[in-house]
N, C-alpha and C positions, 0 to 999 in steps of 0.2 A: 687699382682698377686696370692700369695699363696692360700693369705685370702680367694680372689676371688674361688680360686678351692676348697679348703676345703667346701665353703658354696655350693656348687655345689653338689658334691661329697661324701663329710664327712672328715672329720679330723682324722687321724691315731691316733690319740692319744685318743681323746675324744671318736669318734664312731668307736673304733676299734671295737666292738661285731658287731653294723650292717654292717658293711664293711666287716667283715669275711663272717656275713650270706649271703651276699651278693654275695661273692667269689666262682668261679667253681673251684678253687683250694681247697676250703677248703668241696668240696660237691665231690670231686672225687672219694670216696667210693660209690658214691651212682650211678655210671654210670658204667652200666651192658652191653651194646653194642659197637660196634666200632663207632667212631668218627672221623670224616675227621674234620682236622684244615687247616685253610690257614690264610698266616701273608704277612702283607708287610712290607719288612727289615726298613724300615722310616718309621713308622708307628708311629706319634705324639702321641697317646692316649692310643693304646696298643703295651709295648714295646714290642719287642721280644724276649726278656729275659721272660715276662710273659707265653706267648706260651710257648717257650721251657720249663719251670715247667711244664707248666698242661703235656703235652706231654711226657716228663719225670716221670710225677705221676701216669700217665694211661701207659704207658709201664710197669712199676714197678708193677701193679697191673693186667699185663697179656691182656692189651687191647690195641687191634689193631685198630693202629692210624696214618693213611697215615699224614703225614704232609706238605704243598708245602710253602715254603718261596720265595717272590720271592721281591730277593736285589733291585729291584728299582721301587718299588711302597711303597705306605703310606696308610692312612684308604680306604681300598678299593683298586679294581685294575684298574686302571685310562687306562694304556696300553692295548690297541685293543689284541694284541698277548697271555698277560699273560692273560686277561676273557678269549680266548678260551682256552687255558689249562687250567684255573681254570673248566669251564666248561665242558671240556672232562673229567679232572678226576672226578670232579663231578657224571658226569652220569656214571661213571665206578663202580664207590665208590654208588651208587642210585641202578642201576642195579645187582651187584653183591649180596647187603644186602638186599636189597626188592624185587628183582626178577625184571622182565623186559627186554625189549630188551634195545639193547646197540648197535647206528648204527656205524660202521665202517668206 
């Protein structure tokens, strides 16, 4: 199974250089505006230890970064309830940085 994701992905060992370039974690210097993240706490692919870095790295570096975790979704938000709060804050987080109405 490893084997399998390594050829997928890359091998931490071998392709650690493209694997870095590849990482928003290792390009976090290069993000000049605020950034809304959302994670799902069971999220197979991206864990949420990941998020919490990048989020962690753009706080450190003074950027404002709503973050919503929401404990019981996975890749994506499968629950009707948490898309529209993803959603609302979306358009909060759209509206406030790009201008625009924002309905109530």
């Amino acid at each position: 199974m490893r084997e399998m994701f390594y050829e997928m992905v890359g091998d931490p060992e071998k392709d650690k250089e493209l694997l870095e370039a590849a990482s928003p974690l290792f390009h976090v210097d290069k993000i000049k505006v605020p950034l809304f993240i959302a994670q799902g706490a069971n999220d197979p692919r991206v864990p949420k230890a990941e998020s919490d870095q990048m989020v962690e790295a753009l706080k450190a570096r003074g950027i404002e970064v709503p973050y919503m975790v929401k404990d019981n979704e996975g890749h994506g938000f499968a629950n009707e309830e948490n898309r529209f709060d993803f959603y609302r804050a979306m358009e909060e987080f759209l509206g406030e940085h790009l201008g625009g109405r924002v309905e109530e």
